[in-house]
C-alpha positions in Angstrom: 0.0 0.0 0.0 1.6 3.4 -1.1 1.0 6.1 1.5 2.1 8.9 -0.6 1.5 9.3 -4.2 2.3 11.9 -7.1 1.2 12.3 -9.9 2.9 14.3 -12.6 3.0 17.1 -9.8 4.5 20.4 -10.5 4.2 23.7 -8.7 5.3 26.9 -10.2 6.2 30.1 -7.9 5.6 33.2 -9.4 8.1 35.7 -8.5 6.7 39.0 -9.6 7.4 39.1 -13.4 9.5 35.3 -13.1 7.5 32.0 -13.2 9.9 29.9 -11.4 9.5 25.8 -12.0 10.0 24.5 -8.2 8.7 20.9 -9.0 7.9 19.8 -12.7 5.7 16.8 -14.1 7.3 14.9 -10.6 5.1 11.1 -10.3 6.7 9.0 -7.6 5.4 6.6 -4.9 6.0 5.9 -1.2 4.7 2.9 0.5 4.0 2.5 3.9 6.4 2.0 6.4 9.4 2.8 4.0 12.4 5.1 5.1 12.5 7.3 2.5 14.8 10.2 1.2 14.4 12.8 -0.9 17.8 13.9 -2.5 19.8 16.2 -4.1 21.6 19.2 -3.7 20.1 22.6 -2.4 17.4 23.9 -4.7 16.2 20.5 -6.2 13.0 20.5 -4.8 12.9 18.3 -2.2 11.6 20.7 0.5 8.9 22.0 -2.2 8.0 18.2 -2.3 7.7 18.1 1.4 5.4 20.9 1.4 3.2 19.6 -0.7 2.9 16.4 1.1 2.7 18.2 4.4 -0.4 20.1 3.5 1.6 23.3 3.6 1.0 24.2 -0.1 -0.7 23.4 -3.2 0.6 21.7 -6.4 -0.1 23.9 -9.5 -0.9 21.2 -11.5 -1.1 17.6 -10.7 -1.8 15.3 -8.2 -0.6 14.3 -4.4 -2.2 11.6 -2.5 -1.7 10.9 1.1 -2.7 8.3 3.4 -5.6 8.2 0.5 -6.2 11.5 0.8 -6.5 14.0 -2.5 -4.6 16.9 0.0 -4.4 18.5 -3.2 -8.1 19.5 -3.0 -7.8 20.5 0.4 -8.7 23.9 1.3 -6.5 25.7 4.1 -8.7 24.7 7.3 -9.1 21.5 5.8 -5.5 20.8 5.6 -4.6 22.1 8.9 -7.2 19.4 10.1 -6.0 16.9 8.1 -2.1 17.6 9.0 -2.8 17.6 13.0 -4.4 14.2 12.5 -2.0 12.4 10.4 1.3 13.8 9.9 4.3 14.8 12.0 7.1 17.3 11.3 11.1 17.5 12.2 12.6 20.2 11.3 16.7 20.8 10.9 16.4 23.6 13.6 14.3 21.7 15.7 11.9 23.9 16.6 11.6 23.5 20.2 9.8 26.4 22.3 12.3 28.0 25.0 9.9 28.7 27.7 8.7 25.1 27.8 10.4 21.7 29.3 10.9 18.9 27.3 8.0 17.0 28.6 5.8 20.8 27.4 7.3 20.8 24.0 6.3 16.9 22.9 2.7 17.4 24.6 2.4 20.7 23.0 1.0 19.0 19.4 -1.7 16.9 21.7 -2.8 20.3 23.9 -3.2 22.6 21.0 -4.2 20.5 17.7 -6.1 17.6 19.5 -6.7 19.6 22.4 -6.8 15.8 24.1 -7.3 16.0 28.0 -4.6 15.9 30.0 -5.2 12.0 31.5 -4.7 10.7 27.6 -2.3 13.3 27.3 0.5 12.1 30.2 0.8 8.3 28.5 1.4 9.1 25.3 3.6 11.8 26.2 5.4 9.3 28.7 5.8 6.9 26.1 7.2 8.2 23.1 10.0 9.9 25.7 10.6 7.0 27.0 11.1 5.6 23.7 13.5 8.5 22.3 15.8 8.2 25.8 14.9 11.4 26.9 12.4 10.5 30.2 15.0 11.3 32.7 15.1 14.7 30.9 11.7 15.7 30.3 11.9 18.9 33.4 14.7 20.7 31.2 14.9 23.3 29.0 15.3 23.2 25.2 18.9 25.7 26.2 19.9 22.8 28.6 20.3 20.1 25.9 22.9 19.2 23.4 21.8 19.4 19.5 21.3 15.5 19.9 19.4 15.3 22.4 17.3 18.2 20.9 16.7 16.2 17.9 15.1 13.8 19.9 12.9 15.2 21.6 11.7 16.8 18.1 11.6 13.5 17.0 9.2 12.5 20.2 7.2 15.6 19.3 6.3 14.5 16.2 5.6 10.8 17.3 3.4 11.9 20.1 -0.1 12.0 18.0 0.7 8.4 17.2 0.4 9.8 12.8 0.8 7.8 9.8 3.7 10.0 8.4 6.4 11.7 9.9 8.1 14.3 7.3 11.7 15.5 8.0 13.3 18.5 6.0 16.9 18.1 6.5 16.9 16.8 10.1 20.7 16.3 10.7 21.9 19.3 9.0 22.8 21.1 12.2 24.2 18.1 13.3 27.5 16.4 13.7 28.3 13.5 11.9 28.4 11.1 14.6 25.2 12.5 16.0 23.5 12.6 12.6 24.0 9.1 12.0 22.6 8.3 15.4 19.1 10.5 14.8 18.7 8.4 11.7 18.8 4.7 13.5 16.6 6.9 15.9 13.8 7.5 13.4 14.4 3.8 12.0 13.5 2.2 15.2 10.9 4.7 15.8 9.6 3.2 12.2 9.5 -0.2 13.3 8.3 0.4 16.8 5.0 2.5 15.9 4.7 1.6 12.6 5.1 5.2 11.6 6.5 6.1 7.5 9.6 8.5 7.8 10.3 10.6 4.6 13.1 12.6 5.1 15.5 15.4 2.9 18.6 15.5 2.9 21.7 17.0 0.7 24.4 14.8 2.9 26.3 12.0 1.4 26.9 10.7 5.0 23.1 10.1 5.8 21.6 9.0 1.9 23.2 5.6 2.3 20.9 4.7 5.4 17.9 5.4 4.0 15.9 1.9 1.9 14.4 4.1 -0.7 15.6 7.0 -2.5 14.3 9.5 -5.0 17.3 12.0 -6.5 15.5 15.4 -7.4 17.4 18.0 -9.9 16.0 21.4 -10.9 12.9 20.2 -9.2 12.3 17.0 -11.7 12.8 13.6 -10.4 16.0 11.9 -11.8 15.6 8.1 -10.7 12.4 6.3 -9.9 13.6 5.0 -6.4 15.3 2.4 -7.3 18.7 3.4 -6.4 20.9 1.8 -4.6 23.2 3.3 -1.9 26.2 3.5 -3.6 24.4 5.0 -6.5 22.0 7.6 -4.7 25.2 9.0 -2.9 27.7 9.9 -5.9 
């Protein structure tokens, strides 16, 4: 079963007098439970592509399935609903709120998109930290961790709603190598243990090789069909 599909997708950004081709006639498909890249260098399109999955734009022309959803033909209240019930983000800068603990941050998604009460709230919360190492840190600050551990907890953010997809743009690149590599096998056994998809971008030779599927993006076409492997998706 694919839980993301394209179809001859591309979205065109119009900037002011310039139509500028971001994605162009891209069709590719992800099936669930995959560990997925999206590669190439800056540029490419892979963060466009990520958008559009994420419900955070619209493709131009074309269309993007997911979890057998049209969220092409989502309007922008519908998306929101659709993104707080199904998808989860990490983001390279991790996004973590300063003023809240660790244990604030990853329940933050259930409070203010689910707005679930706080006895089904403390489990799930309790669970997914557990299961990203960070429970004995869950009373400290986002400025009291190291970029790791940040990661984590990002990573335990987006896990905490239990969704079918979790989208990553770029998630080690403020990373070390050594840490990078470990956030990956993070989000792997995150993947098998609650059977969530993981689609990730990612420019870095280092991390390409770990993913099982790989889709290498160029001047926002698609330049392999997933196929690829390792040694080929990272020269």
């Amino acid at each position: 079963m694919d839980i993301v599909t394209f179809d001859n997708v591309s979205k065109i950004y119009q900037m002011g007098q310039v139509a500028v081709a971001a994605l162009q006639e891209v069709t590719f498909a992800i099936p669930k439970g995959a560990f997925t890249a999206l590669i190439g260098p800056s540029g490419s399109g892979k963060t466009t592509a990520l958008n559009l999955i994420g419900c955070l734009d619209s493709p131009t022309r074309g269309e993007v399935t997911v979890a057998g959803q049209a969220v092409s033909r989502l309007d922008r209240r519908s998306g929101a609903e659709f993104r707080g019930r199904h998808l989860g983000f990490v983001f390279q800068d991790f996004n973590l709120l300063p003023v809240l603990t660790v244990y604030e941050n990853v329940e933050y998604p259930l409070l203010m998109i689910r707005d679930q009460p706080k006895a089904q709230r403390r489990p799930a919360v309790e669970r997914v930290l557990a299961a990203v190492g960070m429970a004995d840190q869950a009373q400290k600050y986002p400025a009291q961790l190291s970029g790791g551990q940040k990661q984590r907890v990002a990573v335990a953010r987006a896990l905490v709603g239990t969704p079918d997809l979790v989208l990553a743009d770029e998630p080690t690149a403020n990373l070390d190598s050594h840490t990078a590599f470990l956030v990956i096998e993070l989000m792997k056994q995150m993947r098998d243990a609650f059977g969530t998809t993981f689609v990730f971008s990612t420019h870095d030779p280092r991390i390409m090789e770990h993913a099982e599927l790989t889709f290498r993006m160029e001047d926002g076409r698609l330049t392999n069909n997933g196929a690829a492997p390792p040694e080929e998706a990272i020269r």
